[in-house]
Backbone as a ProteinNet text record, in pm:
[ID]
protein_1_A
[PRIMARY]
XXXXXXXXXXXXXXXXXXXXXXXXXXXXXXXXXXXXXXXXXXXXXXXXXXXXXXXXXXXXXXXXXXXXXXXXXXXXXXXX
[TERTIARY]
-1642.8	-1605.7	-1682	-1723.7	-1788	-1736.5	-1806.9	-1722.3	-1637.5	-1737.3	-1683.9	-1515	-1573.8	-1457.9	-1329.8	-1346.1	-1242.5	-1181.5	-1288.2	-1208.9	-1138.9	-1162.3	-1113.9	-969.9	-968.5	-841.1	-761.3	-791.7	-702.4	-686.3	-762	-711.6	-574.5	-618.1	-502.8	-407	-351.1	-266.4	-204.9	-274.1	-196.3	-155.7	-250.2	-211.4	-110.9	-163.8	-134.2	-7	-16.1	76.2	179	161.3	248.1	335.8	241.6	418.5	444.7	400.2	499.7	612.1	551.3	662.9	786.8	753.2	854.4	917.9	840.3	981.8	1009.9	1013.8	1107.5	1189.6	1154.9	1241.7	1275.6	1409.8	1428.9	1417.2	1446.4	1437.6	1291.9	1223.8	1070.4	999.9	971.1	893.5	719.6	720.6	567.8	477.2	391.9	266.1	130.7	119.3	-3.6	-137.9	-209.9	-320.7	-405.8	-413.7	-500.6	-582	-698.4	-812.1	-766	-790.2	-789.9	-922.4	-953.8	-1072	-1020.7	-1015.6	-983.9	-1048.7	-1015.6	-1090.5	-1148	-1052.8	-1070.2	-1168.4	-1183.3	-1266.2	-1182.3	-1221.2	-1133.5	-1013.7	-855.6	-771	-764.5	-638.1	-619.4	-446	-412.7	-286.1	-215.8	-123.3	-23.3	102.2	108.4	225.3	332.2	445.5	521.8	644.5	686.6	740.3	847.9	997.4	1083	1130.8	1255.3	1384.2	1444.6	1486.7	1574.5	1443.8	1322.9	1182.7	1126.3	1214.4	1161.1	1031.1	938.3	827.8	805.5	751.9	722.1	556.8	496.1	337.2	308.4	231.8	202.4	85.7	22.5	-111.5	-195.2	-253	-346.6	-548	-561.8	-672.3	-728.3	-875.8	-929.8	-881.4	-751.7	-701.6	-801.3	-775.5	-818.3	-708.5	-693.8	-595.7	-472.2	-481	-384.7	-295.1	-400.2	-320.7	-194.2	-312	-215.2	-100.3	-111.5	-4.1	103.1	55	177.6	240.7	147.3	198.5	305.2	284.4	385.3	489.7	480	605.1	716.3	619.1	706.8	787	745.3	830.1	986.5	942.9	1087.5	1165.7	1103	1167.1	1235.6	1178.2	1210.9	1370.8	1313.6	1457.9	1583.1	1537.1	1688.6	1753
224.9	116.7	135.4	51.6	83	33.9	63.5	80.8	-73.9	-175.9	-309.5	-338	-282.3	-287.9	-222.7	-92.5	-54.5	-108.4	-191.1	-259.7	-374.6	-446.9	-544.1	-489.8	-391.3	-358.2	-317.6	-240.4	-192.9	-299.2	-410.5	-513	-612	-617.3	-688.8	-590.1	-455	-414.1	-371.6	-402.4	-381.2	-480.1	-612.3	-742	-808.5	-856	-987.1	-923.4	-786.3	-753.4	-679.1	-624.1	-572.1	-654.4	-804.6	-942.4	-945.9	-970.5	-1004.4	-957.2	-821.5	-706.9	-685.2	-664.6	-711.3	-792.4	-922	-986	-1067.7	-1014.6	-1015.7	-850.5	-764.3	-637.3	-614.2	-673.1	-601.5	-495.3	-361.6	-225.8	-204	-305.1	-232.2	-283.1	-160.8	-159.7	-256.6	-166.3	-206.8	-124.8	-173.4	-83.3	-78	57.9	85.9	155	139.5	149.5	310.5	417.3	550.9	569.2	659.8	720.2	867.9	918	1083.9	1121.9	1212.4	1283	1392.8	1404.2	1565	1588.3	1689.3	1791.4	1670.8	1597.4	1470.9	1385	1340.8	1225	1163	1048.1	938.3	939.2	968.4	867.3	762.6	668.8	528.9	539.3	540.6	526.7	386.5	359.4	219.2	285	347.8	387	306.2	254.1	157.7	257.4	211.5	263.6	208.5	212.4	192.5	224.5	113.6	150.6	300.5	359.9	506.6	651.9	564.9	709.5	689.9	690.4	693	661	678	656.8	659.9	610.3	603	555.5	681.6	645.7	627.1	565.3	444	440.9	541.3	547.5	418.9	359.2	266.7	277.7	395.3	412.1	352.9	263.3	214.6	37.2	32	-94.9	-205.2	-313.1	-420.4	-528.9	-620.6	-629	-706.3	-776.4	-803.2	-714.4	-605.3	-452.4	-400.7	-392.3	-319.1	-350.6	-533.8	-577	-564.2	-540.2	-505.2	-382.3	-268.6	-124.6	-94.8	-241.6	-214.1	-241.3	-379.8	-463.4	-381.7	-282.3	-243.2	-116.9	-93.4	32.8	3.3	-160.1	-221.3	-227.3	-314	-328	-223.3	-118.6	6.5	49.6	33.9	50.8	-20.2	-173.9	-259.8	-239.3
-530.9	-442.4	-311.7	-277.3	-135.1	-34.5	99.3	217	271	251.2	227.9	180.4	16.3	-29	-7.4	80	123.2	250.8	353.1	496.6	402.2	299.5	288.5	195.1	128.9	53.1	185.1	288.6	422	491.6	538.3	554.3	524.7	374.9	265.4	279.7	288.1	271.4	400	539.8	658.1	675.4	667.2	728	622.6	560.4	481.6	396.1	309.4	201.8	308.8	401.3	480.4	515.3	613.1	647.1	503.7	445.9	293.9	216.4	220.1	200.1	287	429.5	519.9	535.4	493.6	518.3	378.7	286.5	143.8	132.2	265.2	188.8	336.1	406.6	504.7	565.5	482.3	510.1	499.4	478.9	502.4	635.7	727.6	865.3	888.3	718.3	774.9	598.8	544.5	472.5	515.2	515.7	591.2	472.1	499.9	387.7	467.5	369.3	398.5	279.2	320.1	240.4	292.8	184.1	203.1	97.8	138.4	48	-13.1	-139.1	-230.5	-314.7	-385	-491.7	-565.7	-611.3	-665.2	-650.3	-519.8	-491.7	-389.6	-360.5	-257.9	-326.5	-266.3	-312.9	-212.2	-227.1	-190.2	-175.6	-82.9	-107.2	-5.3	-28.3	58.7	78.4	205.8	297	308.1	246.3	233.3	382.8	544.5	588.7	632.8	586.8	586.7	693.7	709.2	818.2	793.4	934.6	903.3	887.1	909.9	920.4	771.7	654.1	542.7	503.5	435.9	386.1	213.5	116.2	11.3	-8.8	-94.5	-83.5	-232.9	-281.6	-357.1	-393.7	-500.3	-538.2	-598	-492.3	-534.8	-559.3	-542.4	-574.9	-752.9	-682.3	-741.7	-810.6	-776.3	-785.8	-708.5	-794.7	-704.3	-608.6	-550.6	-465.1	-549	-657.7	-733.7	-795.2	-811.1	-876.8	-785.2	-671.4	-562.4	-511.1	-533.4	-486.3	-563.5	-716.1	-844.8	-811.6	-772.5	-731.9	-665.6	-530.1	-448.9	-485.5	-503.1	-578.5	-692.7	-784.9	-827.4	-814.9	-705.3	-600.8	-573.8	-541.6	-553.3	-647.8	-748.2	-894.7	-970.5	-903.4	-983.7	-900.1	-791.1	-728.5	-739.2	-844.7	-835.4	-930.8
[MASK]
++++++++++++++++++++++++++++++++++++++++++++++++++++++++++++++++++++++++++++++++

């Protein structure tokens, strides 16, 4: 994926999927989009940060933005 493609996935997942998420999931603050580098390679993760400090991270590496948005979504689903 190149660098492009990563402002525009951190984009989509601070801006746009973040109001969305927020405001269909009250208890959610905010999702924030990180790159980390490991043994591995790039991961990709979506910081989902909840009311009360909580945090839940959300491996989206290599997704495209429809994916990611399933990833999140079903962070929820899983929880109902």
């Amino acid at each position: 994926m190149g660098e492009q493609a990563f402002e525009r996935k951190k984009d989509f997942v601070t801006h746009a999927l973040s109001r969305c998420v927020a405001a269909m999931y009250p208890n959610v603050c905010r999702v924030a989009y990180h790159i980390r580098d490991t043994d591995e390679g790039l991961r990709e993760t979506a910081m989902i940060h909840l009311a009360g400090g909580y945090s839940r991270r959300v491996d989206v590496t290599g997704l495209d933005l429809p994916a990611t948005l399933d990833a999140v979504l079903a962070v929820f689903r899983e929880a109902a």
